[in-house]
LUMBANU-61048 format. One line per field, with one value per residue (C-alpha): residue number from 1; residue in one letter; x, y, z. Coordinates in Angstrom, 1 decimal, decimal comma. Layout:
BEGIN
n (NUM|...)
res (A|...)
xx (X|...)
yy (Y|...)
zz (Z|...)
***
This chain:
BEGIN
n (1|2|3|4|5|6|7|8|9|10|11|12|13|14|15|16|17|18|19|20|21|22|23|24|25|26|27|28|29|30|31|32|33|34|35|36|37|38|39|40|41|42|43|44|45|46|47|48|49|50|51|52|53|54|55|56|57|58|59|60|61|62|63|64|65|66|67|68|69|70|71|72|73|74|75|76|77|78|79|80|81|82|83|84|85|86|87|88|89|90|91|92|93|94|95|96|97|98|99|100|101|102|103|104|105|106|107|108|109|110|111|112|113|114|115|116|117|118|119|120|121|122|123|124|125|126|127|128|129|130|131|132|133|134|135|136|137|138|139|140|141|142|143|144|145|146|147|148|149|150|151|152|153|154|155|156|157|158|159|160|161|162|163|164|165|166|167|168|169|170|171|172|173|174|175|176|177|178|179|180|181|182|183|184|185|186|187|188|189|190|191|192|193|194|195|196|197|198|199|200|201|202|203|204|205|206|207|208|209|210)
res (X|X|X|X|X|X|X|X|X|X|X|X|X|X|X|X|X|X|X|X|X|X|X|X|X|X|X|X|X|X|X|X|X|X|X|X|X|X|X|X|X|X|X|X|X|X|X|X|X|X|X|X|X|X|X|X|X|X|X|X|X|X|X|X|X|X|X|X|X|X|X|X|X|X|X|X|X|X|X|X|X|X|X|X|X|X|X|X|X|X|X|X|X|X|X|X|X|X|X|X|X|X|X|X|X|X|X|X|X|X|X|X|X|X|X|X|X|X|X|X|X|X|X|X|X|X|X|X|X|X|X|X|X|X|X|X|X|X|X|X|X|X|X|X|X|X|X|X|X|X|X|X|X|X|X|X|X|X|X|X|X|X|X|X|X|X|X|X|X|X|X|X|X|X|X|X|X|X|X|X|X|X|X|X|X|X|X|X|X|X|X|X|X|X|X|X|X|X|X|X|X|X|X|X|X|X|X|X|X|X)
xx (-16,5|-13,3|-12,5|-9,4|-8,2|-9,8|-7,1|-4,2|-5,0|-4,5|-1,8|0,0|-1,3|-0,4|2,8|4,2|4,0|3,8|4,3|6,6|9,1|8,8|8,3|9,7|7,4|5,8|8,3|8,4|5,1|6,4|9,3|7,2|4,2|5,2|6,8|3,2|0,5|-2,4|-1,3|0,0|-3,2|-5,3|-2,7|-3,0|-6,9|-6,8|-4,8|-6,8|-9,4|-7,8|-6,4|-9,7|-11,5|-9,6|-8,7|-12,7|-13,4|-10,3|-11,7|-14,9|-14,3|-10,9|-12,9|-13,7|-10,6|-8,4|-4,9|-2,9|-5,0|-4,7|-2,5|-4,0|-7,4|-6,2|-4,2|-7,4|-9,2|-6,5|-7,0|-10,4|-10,4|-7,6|-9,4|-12,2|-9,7|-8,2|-11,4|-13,0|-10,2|-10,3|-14,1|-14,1|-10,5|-8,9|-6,2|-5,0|-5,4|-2,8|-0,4|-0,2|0,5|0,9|1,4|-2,1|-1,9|1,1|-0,9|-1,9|2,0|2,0|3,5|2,0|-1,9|-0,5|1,3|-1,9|-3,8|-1,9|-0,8|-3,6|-7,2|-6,8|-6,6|-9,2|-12,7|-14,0|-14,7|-11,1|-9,6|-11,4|-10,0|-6,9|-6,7|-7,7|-5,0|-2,6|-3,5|-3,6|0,0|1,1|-0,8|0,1|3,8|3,2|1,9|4,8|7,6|4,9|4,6|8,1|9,3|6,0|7,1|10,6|10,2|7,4|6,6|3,4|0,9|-1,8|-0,9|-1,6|1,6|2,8|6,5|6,9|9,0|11,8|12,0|14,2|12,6|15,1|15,0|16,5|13,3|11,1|13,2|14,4|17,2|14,8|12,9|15,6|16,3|13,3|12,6|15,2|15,1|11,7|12,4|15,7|13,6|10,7|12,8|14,3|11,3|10,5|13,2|12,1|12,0|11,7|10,6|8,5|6,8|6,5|4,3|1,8|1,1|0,4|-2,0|-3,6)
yy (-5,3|-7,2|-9,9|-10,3|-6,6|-6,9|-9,9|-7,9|-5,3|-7,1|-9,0|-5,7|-4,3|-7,4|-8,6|-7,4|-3,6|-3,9|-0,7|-1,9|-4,1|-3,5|0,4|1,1|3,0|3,4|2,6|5,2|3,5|0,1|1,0|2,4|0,4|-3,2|-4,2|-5,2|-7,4|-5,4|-1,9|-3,7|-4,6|-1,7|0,8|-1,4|-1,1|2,3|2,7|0,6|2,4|5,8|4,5|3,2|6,0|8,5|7,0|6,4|10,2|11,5|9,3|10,8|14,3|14,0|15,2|18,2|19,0|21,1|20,3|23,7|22,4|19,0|17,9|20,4|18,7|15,1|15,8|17,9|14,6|12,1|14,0|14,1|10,4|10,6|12,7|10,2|7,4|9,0|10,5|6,9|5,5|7,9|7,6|3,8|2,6|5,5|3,1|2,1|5,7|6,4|3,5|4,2|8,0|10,5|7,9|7,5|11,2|10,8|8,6|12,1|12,1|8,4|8,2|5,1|6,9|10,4|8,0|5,5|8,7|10,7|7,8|5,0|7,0|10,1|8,2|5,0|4,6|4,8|1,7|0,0|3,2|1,8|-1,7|-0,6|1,2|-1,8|-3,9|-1,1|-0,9|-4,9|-5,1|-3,0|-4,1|-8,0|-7,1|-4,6|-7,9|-10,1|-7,8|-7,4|-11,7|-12,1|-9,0|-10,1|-13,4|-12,6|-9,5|-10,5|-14,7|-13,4|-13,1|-10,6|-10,3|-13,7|-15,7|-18,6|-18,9|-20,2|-19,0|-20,8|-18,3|-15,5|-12,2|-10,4|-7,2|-6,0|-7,1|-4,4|-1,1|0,4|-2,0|-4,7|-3,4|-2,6|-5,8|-7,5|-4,9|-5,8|-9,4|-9,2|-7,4|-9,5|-12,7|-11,4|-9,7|-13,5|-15,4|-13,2|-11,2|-7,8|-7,3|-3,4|-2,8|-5,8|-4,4|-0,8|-2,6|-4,3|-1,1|0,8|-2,0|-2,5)
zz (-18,1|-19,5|-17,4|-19,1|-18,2|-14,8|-14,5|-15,9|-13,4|-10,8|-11,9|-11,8|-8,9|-6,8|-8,8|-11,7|-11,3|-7,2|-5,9|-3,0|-4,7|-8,0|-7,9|-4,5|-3,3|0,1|2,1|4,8|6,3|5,0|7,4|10,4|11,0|10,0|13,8|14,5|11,9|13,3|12,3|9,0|8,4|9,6|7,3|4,3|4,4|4,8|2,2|-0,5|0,8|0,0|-3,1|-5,3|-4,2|-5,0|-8,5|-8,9|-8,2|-10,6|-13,2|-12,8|-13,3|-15,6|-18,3|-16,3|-14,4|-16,2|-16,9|-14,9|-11,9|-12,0|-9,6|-7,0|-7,9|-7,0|-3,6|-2,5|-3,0|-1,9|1,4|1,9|1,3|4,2|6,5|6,4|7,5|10,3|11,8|11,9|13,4|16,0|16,4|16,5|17,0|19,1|20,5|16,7|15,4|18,6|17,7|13,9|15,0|12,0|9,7|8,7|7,9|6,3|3,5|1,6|0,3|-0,3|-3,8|-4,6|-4,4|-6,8|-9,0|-9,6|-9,7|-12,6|-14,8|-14,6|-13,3|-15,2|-18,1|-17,9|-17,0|-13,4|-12,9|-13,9|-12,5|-8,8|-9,8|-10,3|-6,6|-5,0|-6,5|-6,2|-2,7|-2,0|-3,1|-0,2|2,0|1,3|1,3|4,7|6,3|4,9|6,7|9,7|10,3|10,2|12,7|15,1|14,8|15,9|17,7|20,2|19,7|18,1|15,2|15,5|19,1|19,9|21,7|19,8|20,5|24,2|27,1|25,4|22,2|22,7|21,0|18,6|19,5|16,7|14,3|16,4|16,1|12,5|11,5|11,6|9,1|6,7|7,1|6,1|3,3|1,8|2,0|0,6|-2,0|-3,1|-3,2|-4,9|-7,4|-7,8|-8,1|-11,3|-12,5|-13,5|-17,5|-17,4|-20,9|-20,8|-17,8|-18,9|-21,8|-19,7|-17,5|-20,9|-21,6|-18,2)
***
């Protein structure tokens, strides 16, 4: 294995090509889920879950699947990978399957999981293609949590559910309901954007490499 592109992966994955900032992709469940860290958290697992398997099994058999069926061929398995999340989380964690509502169904037609599919996992070997989904899927779920700290934090004095601001903190009930998370979307993706201003071309040329 090359350590070097195993570090440009996920370079990508988590920063330059994220698939939330840089790519804007995601964002329905970005939008919906992120008033709490814990569903954050439990969404962005499932989805880098859903994410490197899928890419591992479309790498397996791309020299098998052929091209007028393709695209059939990798939803069929993005949802069986899906399937698996949502019935464990209704076997083990009913309550969280409740809170995160269709959502976690909803990851199927998550564009970040068809897009990593189609451009990176039909093309590359299995085990970079798996790579590749778990930094995909790490770079949601680290900006999922990001938006999620900050509307806890503000919505409800908490982190994970655990008080820390005291009876003297006023929540901002704006941070829990849909504003809220425009709001902090967008404020992510301003400053990220700032910190390393995007060089399309330049970017275009690493994913080709990766």
């Amino acid at each position: 294995m090359d350590n070097t592109k195993v570090r440009k992966i996920f370079t990508l994955g988590v920063w330059g090509d994220n698939p939330i900032f840089r790519q804007i992709l995601g964002i329905c469940s970005a939008l919906a889920v992120t008033n709490l860290m814990l569903n954050s958290l439990v969404m962005g697992l499932g989805l880098i879950f859903v994410t490197s398997f899928s890419e591992l099994t479309v790498s397996l058999i791309r020299k098998f699947t052929p091209k007028h069926i393709r695209m059939m061929v990798q939803v069929l398995i993005i949802s069986s990978f899906v399937i698996i999340v949502d019935i464990f989380l209704k076997a083990y964690y009913p309550e969280m399957s409740e809170a995160l509502g269709p959502y976690v169904g909803l990851i199927i037609t998550n564009c970040i999981i068809m897009g990593r599919c189609e451009s990176y996992a039909q093309n590359n070997p299995p085990i970079y293609a798996f790579l590749d989904g778990v930094a995909s899927g790490t770079g949601y779920a680290i900006i999922l949590l990001i938006i999620a700290f900050f509307r806890e934090l503000l919505g409800f004095g908490s982190i994970f559910g655990i008080q820390v601001l005291g009876a003297w903190w006023t929540n901002w009930i704006v941070m829990i309901m849909a504003p809220g998370a425009f709001f902090m979307l967008g404020i992510v993706i301003w400053v990220a954007r700032s910190l390393s201003p995007e060089d399309e071309e330049s970017n275009k040329q690493e994913v080709a490499k990766a």
